[in-house]
C-alpha positions as CSV (number, residue, x, y, z in Angstrom):
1,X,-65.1,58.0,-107.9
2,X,-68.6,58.4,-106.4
3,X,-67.3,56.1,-103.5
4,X,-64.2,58.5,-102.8
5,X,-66.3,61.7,-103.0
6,X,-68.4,60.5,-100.2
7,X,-65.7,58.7,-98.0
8,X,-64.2,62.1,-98.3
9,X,-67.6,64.1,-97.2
10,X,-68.0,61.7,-94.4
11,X,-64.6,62.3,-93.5
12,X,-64.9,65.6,-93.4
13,X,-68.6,65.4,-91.2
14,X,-66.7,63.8,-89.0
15,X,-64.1,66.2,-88.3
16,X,-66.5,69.3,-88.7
17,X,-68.5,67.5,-85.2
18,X,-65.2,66.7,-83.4
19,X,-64.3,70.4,-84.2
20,X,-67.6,71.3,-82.9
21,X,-67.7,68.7,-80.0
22,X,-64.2,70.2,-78.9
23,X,-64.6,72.6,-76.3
24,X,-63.5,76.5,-76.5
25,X,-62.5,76.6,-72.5
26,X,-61.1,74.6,-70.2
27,X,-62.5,75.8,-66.5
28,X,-60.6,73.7,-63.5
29,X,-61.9,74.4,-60.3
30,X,-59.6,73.8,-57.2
31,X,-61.3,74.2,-53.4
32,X,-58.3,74.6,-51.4
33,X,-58.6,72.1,-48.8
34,X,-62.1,70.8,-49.1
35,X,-62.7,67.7,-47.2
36,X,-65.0,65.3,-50.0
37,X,-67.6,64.5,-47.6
38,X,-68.6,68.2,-46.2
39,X,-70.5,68.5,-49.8
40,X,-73.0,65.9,-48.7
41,X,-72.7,67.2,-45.5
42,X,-73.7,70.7,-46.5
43,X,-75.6,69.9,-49.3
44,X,-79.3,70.7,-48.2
45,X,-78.7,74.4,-47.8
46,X,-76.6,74.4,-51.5
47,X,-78.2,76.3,-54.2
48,X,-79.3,75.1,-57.9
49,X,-76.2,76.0,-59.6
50,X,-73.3,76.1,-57.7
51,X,-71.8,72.9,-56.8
52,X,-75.6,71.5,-57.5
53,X,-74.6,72.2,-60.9
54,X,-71.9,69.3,-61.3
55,X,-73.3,66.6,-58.7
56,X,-77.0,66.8,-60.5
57,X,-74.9,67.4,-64.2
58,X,-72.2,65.7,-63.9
59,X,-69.8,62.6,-63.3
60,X,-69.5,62.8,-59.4
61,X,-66.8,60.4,-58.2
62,X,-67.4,60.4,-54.1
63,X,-64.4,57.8,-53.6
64,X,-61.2,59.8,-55.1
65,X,-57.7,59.7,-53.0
66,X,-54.7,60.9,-53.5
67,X,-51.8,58.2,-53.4
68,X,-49.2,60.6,-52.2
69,X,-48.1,60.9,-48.6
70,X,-47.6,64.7,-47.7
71,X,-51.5,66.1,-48.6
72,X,-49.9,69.8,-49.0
73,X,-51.0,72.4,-51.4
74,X,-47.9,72.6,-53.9
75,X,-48.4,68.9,-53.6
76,X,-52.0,68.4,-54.6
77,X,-52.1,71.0,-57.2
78,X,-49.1,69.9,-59.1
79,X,-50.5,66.7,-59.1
80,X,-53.9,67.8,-60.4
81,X,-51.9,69.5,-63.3
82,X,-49.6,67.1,-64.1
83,X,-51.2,63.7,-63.5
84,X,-48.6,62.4,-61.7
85,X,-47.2,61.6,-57.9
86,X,-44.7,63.9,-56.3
87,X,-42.0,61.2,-56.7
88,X,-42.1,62.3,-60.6
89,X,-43.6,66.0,-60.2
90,X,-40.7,66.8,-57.9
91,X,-43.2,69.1,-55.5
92,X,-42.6,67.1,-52.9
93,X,-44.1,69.4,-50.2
94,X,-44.5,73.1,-49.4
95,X,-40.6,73.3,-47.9
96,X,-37.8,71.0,-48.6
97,X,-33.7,71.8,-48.3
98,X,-32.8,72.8,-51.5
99,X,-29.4,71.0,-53.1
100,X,-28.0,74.6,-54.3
101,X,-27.9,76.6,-50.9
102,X,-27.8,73.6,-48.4
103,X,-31.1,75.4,-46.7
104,X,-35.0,75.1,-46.0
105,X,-36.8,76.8,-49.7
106,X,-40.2,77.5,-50.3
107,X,-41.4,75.3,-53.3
108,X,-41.9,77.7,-56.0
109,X,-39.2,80.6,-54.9
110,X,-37.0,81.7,-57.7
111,X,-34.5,84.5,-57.2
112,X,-34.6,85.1,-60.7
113,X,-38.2,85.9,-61.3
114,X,-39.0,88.9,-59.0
115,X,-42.0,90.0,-58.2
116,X,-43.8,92.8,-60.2
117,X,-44.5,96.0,-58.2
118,X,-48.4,96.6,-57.9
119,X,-47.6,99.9,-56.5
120,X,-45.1,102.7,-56.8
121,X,-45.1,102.7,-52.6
122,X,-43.6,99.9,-50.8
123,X,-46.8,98.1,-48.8
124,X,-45.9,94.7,-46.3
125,X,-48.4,93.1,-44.0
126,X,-47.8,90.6,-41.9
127,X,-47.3,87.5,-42.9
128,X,-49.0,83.9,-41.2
129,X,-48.3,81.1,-43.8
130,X,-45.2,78.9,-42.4
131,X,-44.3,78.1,-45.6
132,X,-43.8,81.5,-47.1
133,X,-41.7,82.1,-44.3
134,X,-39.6,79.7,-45.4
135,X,-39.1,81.9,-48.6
136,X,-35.3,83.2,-49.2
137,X,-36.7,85.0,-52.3
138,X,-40.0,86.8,-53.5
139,X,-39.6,85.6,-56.7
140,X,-41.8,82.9,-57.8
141,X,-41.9,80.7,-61.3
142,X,-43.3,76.6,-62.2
143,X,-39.1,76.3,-63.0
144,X,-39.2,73.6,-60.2
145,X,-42.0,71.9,-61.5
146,X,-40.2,68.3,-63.0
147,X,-42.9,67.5,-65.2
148,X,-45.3,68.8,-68.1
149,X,-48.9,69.9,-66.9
150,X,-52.0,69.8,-69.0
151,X,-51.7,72.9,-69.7
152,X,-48.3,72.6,-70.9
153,X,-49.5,70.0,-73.3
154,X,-52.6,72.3,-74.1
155,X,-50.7,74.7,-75.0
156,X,-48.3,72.7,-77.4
157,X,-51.1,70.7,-78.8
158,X,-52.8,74.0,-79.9
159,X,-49.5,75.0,-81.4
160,X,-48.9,77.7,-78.8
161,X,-52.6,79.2,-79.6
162,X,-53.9,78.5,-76.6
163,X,-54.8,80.9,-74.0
164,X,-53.6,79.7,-70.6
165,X,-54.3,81.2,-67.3
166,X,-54.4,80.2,-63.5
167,X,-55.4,82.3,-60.5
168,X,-55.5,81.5,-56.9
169,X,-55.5,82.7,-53.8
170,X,-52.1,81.5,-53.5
171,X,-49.0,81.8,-55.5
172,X,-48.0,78.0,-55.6
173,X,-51.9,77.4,-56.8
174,X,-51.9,79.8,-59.3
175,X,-48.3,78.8,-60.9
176,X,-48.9,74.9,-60.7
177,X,-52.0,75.2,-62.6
178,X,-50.8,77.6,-65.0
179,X,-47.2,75.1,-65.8
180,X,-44.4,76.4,-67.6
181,X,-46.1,77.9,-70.8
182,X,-49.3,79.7,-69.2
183,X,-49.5,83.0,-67.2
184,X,-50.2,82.6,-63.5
185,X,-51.9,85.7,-60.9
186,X,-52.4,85.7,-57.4
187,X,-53.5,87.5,-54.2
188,X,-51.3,89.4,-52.4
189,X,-51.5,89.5,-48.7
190,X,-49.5,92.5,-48.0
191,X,-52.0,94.6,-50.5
192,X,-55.2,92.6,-51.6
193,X,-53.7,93.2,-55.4
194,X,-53.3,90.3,-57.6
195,X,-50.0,90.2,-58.7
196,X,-47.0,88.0,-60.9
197,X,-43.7,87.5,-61.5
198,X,-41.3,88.5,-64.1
199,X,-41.7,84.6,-65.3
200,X,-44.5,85.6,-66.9
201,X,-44.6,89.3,-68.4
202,X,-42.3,92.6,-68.2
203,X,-45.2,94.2,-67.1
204,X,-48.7,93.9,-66.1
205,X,-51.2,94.6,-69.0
206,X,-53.7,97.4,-68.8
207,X,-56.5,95.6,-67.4
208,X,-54.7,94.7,-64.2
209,X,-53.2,97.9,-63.8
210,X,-57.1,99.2,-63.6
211,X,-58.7,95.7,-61.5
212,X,-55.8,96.6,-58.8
213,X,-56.4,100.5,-59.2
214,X,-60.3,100.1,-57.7
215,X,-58.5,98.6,-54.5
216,X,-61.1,96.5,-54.2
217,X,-60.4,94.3,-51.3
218,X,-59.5,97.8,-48.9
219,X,-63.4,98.4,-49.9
220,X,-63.6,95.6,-47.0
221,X,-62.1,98.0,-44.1
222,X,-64.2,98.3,-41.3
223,X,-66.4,95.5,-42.5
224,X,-67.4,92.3,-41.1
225,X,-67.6,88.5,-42.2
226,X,-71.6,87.8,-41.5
227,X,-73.4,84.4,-41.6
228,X,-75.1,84.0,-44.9
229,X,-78.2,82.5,-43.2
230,X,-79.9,82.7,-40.1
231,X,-78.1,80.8,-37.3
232,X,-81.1,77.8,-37.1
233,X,-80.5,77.0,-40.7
234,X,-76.9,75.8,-39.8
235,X,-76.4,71.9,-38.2
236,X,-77.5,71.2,-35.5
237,X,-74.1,70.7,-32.6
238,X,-72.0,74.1,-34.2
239,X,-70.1,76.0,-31.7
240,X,-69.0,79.1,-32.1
241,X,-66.3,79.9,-30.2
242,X,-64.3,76.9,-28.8
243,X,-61.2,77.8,-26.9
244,X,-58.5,75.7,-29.3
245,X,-59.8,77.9,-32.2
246,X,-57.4,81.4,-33.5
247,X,-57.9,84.9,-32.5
248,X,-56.1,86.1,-35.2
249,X,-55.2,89.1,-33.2
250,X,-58.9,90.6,-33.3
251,X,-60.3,88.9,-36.1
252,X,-62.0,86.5,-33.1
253,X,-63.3,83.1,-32.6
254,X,-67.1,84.1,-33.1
255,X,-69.3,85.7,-36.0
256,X,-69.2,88.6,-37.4
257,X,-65.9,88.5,-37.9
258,X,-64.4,92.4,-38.0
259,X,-61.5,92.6,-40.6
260,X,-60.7,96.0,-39.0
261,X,-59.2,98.8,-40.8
262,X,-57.1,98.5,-44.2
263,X,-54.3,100.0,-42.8
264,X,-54.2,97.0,-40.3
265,X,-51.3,94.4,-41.1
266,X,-53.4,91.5,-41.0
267,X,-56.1,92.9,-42.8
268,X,-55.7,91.6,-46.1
269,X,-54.8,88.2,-44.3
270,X,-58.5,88.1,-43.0
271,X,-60.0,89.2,-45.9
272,X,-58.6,85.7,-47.6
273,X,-60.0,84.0,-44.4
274,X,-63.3,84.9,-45.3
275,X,-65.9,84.2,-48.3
276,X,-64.7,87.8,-49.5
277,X,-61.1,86.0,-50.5
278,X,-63.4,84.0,-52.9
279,X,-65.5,86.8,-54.3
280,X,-62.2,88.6,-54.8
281,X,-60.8,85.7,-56.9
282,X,-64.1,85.3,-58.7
283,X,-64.1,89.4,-59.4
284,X,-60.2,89.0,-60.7
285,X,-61.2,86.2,-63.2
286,X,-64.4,87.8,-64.6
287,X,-61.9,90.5,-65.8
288,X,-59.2,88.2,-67.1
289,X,-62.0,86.4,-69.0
290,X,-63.3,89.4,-70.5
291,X,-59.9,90.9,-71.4
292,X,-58.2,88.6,-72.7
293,X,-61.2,87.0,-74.6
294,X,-61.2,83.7,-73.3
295,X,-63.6,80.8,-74.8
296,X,-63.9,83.0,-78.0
297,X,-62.9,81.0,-80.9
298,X,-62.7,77.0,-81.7
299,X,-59.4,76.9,-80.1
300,X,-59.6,76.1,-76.3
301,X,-58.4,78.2,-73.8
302,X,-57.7,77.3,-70.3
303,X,-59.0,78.9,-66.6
304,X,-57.4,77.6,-63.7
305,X,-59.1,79.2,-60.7
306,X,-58.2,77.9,-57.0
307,X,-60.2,79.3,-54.1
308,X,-58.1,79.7,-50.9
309,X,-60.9,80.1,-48.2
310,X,-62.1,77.1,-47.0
311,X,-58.3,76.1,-46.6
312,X,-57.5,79.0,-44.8
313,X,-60.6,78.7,-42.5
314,X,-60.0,75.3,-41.7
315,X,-56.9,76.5,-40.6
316,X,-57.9,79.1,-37.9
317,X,-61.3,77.2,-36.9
318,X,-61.2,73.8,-37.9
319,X,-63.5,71.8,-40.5
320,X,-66.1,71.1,-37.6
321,X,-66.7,75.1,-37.1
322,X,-69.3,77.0,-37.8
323,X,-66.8,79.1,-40.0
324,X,-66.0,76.2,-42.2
325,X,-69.7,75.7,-42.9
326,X,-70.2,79.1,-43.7
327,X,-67.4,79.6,-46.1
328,X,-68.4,76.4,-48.2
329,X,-72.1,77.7,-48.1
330,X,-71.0,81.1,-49.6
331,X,-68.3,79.2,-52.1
332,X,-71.3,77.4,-53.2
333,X,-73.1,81.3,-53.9
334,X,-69.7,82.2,-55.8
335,X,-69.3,79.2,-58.0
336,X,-73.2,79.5,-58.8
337,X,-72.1,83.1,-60.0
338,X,-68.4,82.0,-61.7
339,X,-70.5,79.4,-63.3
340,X,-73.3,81.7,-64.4
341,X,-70.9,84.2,-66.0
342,X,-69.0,81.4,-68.0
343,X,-72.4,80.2,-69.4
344,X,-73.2,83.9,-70.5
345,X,-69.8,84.6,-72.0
346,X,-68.9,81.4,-73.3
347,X,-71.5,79.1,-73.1
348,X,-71.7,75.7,-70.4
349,X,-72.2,73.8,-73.5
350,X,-69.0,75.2,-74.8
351,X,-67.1,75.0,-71.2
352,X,-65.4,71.5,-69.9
353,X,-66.0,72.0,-65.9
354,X,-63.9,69.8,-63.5
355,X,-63.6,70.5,-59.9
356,X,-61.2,69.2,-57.3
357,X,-59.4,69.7,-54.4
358,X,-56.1,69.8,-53.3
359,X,-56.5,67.5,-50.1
360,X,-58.7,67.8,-47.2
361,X,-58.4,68.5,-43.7
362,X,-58.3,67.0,-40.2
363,X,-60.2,67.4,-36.9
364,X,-58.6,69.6,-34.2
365,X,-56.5,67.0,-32.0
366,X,-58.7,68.7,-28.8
367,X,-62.2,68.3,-30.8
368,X,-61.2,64.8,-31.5
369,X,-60.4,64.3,-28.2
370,X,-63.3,65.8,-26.7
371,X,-65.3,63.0,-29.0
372,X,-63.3,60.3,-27.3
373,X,-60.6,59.9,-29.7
374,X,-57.4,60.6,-28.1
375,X,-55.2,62.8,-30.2
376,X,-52.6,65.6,-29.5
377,X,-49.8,68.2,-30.7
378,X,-46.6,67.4,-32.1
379,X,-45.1,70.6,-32.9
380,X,-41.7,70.7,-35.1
381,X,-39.2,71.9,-32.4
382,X,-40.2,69.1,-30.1
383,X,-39.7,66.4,-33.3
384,X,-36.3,68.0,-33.9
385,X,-35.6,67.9,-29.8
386,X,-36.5,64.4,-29.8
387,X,-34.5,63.4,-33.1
388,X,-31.2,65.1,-31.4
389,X,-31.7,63.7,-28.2
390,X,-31.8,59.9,-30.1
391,X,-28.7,61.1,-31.7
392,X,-26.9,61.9,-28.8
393,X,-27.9,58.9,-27.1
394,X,-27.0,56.5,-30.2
395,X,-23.7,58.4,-31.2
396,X,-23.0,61.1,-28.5
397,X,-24.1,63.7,-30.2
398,X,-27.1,65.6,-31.3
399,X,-25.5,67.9,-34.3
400,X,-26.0,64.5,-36.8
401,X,-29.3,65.9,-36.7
402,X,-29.6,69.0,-39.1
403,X,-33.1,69.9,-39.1
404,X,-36.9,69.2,-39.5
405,X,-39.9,70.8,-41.5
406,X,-42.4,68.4,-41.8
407,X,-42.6,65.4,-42.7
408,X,-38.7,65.6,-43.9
409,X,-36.3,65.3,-40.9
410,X,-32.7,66.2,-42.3
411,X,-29.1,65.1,-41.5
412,X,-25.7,67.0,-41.6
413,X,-23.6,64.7,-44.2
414,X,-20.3,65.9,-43.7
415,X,-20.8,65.3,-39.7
416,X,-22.2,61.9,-40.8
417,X,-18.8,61.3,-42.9
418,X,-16.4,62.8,-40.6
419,X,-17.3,60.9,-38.1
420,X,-17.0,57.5,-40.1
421,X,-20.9,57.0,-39.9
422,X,-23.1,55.8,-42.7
423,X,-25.8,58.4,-43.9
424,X,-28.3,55.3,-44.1
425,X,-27.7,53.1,-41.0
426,X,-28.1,56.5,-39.1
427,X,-30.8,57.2,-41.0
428,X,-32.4,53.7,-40.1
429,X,-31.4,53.5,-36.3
430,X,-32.5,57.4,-35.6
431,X,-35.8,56.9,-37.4
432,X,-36.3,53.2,-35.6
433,X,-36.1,55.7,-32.1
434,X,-38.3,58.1,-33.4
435,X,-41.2,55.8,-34.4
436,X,-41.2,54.9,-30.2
437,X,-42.5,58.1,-29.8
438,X,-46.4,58.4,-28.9
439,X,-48.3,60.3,-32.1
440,X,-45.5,59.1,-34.4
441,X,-47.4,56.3,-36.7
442,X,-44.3,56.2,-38.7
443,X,-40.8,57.4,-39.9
444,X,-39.3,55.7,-42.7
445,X,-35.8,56.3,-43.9
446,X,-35.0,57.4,-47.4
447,X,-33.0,54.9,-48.8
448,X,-36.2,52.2,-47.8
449,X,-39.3,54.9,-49.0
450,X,-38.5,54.2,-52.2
451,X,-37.9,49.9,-52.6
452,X,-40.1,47.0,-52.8
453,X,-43.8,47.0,-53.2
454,X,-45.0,48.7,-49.6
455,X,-48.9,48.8,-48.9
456,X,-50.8,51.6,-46.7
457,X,-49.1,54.9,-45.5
458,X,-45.8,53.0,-46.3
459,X,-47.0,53.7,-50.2
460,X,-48.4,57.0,-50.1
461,X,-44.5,57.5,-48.6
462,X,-43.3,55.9,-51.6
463,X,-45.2,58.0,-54.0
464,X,-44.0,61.3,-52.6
465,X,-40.4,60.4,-52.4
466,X,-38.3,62.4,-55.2
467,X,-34.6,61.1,-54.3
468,X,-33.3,65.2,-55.3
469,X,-35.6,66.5,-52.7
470,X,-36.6,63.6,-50.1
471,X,-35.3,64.4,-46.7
472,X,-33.1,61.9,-44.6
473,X,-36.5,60.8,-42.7
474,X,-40.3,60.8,-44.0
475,X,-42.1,61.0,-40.4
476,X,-46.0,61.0,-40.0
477,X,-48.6,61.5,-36.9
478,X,-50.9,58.8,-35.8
479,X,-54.6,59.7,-37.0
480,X,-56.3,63.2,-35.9
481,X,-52.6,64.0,-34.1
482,X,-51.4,67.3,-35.5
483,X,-47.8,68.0,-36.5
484,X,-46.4,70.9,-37.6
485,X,-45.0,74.3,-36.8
486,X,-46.4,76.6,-33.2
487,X,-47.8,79.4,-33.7
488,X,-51.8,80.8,-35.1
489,X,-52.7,77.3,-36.7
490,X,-55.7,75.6,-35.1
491,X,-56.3,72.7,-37.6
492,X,-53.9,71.0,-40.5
493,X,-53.4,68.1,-43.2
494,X,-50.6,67.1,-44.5
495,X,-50.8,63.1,-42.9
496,X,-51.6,60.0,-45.9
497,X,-55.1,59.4,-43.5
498,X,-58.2,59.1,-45.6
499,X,-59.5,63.1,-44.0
500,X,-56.6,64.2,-45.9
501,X,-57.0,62.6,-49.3
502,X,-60.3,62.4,-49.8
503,X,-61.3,65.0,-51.9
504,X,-63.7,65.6,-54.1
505,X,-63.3,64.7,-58.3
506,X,-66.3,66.5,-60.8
507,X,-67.1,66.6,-64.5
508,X,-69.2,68.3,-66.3
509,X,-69.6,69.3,-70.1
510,X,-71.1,68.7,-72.9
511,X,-71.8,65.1,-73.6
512,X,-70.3,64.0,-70.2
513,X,-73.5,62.2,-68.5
514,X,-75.0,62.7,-65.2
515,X,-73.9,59.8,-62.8
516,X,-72.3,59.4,-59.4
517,X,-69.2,57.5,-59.0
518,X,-67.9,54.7,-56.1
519,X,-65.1,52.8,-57.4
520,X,-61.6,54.0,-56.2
521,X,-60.2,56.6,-58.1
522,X,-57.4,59.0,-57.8
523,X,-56.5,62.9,-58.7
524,X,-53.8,61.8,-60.7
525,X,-56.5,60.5,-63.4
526,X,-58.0,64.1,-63.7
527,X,-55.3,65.3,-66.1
528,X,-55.0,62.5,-68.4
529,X,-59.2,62.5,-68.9
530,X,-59.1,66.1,-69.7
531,X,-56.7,65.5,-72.3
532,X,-58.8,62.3,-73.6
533,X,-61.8,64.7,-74.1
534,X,-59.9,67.3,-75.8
535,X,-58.2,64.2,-78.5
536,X,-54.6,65.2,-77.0
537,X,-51.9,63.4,-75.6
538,X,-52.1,63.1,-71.8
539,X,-49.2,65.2,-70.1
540,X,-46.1,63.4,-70.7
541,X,-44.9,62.2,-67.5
542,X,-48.8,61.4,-66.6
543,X,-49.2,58.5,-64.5
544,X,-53.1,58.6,-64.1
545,X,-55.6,56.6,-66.2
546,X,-58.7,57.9,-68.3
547,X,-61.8,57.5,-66.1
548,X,-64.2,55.8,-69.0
549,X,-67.5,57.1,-66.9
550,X,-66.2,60.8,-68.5
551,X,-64.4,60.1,-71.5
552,X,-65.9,56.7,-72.9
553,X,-62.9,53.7,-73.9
């Protein structure tokens, strides 16, 4: 009896310290589109508890890639959450044809999820993302998501207890992170509100009503994005102003940076292209923390927050501008601050930290050239030119070609069929034309992306192929060649080179040790270690391993 009465108090020692061990919030940190080595890059002008925090704190793995092909946003971020390649999660890139309308889709659009108003006045700005373009629908839900997230699994693991949240930026940030069971916010560039779809709620609760009633980002008109620090503290070789880089119609090509009235179009556009996009984010989450009592009891909760800056910066100026330095230097003054209000609210030793990204970022094509590596522009139209010219030459005419938005090039089937063609050998002998091309490294066909064992670029291809949602054609650019749509875009990603899946992978938390990390690793393993730390199952369709340095065997 005496043996049983302390097997059962050991027992229940042991549970009482997992109980206590088991942390009351989740935080996962997303930097849209930072490029893994600009941290050591930038690192001497960081301060002590920003990104500091989890490379002196924490388990800092420097060598992390993704496996996928198409480095997009919906792409990485899905992947984060889900621990698993596009080819499973389905979010196969930013765009693809969808199978109900025949036509181009934005990845998260959903005609039956509508947007909830912000405002009792209509308000539209002008909009600069390709993607969103793309859109046939405001509406946006995770229904197209193929796979459970970790917050999904969170969220059944707790028994629906608990709290789930992602903000971003971005809409498809903030609803990847969030999956299918948490509630999802995010910045609205026609009105600088933070808004959400009828997915998630009937209506938004009080304490957004009042965040988006202070109007805080029109507090920005007539302001400027400064330098934080004084021009010689910057590297040494930064140019302001090259000629390749985006006036985004007044914004300019050189600090300060005027975001010009509120009443401007763009203005809420610049206002995310600028550390203020950040601060905004950061000022949105404090709120949803406090009202909705995150971290407060032994069952943990869950913060997505993706910042949209440095991505958007890269965009306009490039990763090798002065502006990209800046924006990370000033992320690095906002995370100190997200980080400093978690530990006050919640408590670091009660908060699991991981930080990511969803891909990184490549040199301008002219920058690279002007360094002596010859690169150039392949814009979409002239893909889809070339691609019907093949066509006509190979089968007299160019409408077997349907269209293109990178990397998927698309066929029309029934002209296929009614002309007695195979889908696949045209496939094949269009995309064997198309890899001639200078700047085209590859285009693979979809009935090959998929078979055999392929190594390289060939693989990342492989692991982004979803046969519901593959185009005809996966094409990719040669390294530091740009391909994508004209128009006010300076630099992009989107190839399977190494400046667009290295990113960076952080831990930190109680009982996670300090130690930097160079074995090959992969985003994919981020979501099945979080659930090893929290004692849950790892996201059902995961296909990531634990990383031992975080989580022990």
């Amino acid at each position: 009896m005496k043996k049983l009465l302390l097997t059962f108090l050991a027992w229940n020692l042991l549970a009482t310290q997992a109980l206590a061990d088991t942390p009351r919030l989740v935080l996962q940190i997303t930097i849209d589109g930072l490029r893994a080595d600009l941290l050591d890059r930038y690192q001497e002008n960081f301060v002590k508890d920003g990104f500091n925090y989890l490379r002196n704190k924490g388990v800092v793995y420097t060598n992390a890639h993704y496996l996928h092909a198409n480095t997009e946003t919906i792409v990485g971020h899905t992947t984060l959450a889900t621990g698993a390649t596009p080819s499973v999660h389905g979010m196969v890139g930013n765009v693809w044809y969808h199978a109900d309308s025949g036509e181009l889709g934005y990845n998260i659009e959903d005609s039956d999820a509508p947007l909830i108003p912000t405002r009792k006045e209509k308000v539209e700005g002008a909009q600069v993302d390709p993607a969103q373009k793309r859109a046939r629908s405001s509406g946006r839900s995770p229904r197209g998501i193929l796979a459970p997230t970790f917050s999904d699994t969170l969220k059944i693991a707790t028994s629906g207890q608990a709290k789930i949240f992602g903000i971003s930026g971005k809409d498809r940030s903030a609803v990847a992170m969030a999956g299918k069971t948490g509630t999802a916010y995010w910045y609205s560039t026609d009105s600088g509100d933070f808004q959400s779809s009828s997915y998630y709620m009937k209506a938004y609760p009080q304490w957004v009503e009042e965040w988006n009633a202070r109007r805080k980002a029109e507090q920005l008109g007539g302001k400027q994005w400064k330098l934080l620090l004084s021009r010689d503290k910057y590297r040494p070789g930064r140019v302001d102003d090259r000629p390749y880089e985006v006036d985004l119609k007044g914004y300019g090509r050189s600090f300060p940076h005027p975001f010009g009235n509120a009443d401007h179009p763009l203005f809420f556009t610049r206002v995310l292209i600028s550390p203020e996009g950040d601060r905004l984010l950061l000022d949105f989450g404090k709120a949803l923390v406090n009202a909705e009592q995150l971290g407060q009891d032994d069952i943990t909760d869950y913060l997505s927050i993706s910042f949209s800056a440095v991505d958007a910066v890269n965009h306009f100026f490039g990763p090798a501008s002065l502006e990209n330095e800046d924006v990370i230097l000033q992320l690095d003054r906002t995370l100190a601050d997200l980080l400093s209000f978690i530990d006050k609210k919640v408590g670091l030793e009660h908060t699991l930290v991981v930080l990511s990204a969803d891909h990184g970022m490549a040199e301008m094509p002219e920058y690279a050239t002007e360094l002596g590596y010859q690169a150039g522009r392949w814009f979409s139209d002239e893909i889809l030119a070339s691609a019907r010219q093949a066509s006509k030459t190979l089968y007299g005419s160019d409408q077997l070609v349907k269209d293109f938005f990178r990397p998927y090039l698309y066929l029309d089937g029934s002209i296929i069929e009614n002309r007695g063609l195979s889908r696949a050998s045209v496939a094949v002998a269009l995309a064997g034309e198309l890899a001639k091309q200078p700047g085209i490294s590859g285009a693979i066909p979809a009935a090959q992306a998929s078979r055999g064992n392929p190594t390289g670029a060939a693989a990342a291809v492989k692991h982004n192929h979803h046969p519901l949602r593959a185009g005809d054609i996966y094409i990719f650019q040669q390294p530091y060649w740009f391909m994508f749509d004209r128009g006010a875009i300076a630099a992009m990603h989107g190839s399977p080179w190494g400046y667009d899946t290295h990113v960076p992978v952080m831990f930190a938390g109680k009982g996670i040790p300090s130690a930097q990390v160079d074995r090959l690793v992969h985003p994919i393993d981020v979501a099945p270690t979080l659930s090893a730390l929290l004692r849950i199952s790892p996201p059902a369709a995961a296909e990531g391993k634990v990383l031992h340095e975080v989580a022990g065997n």
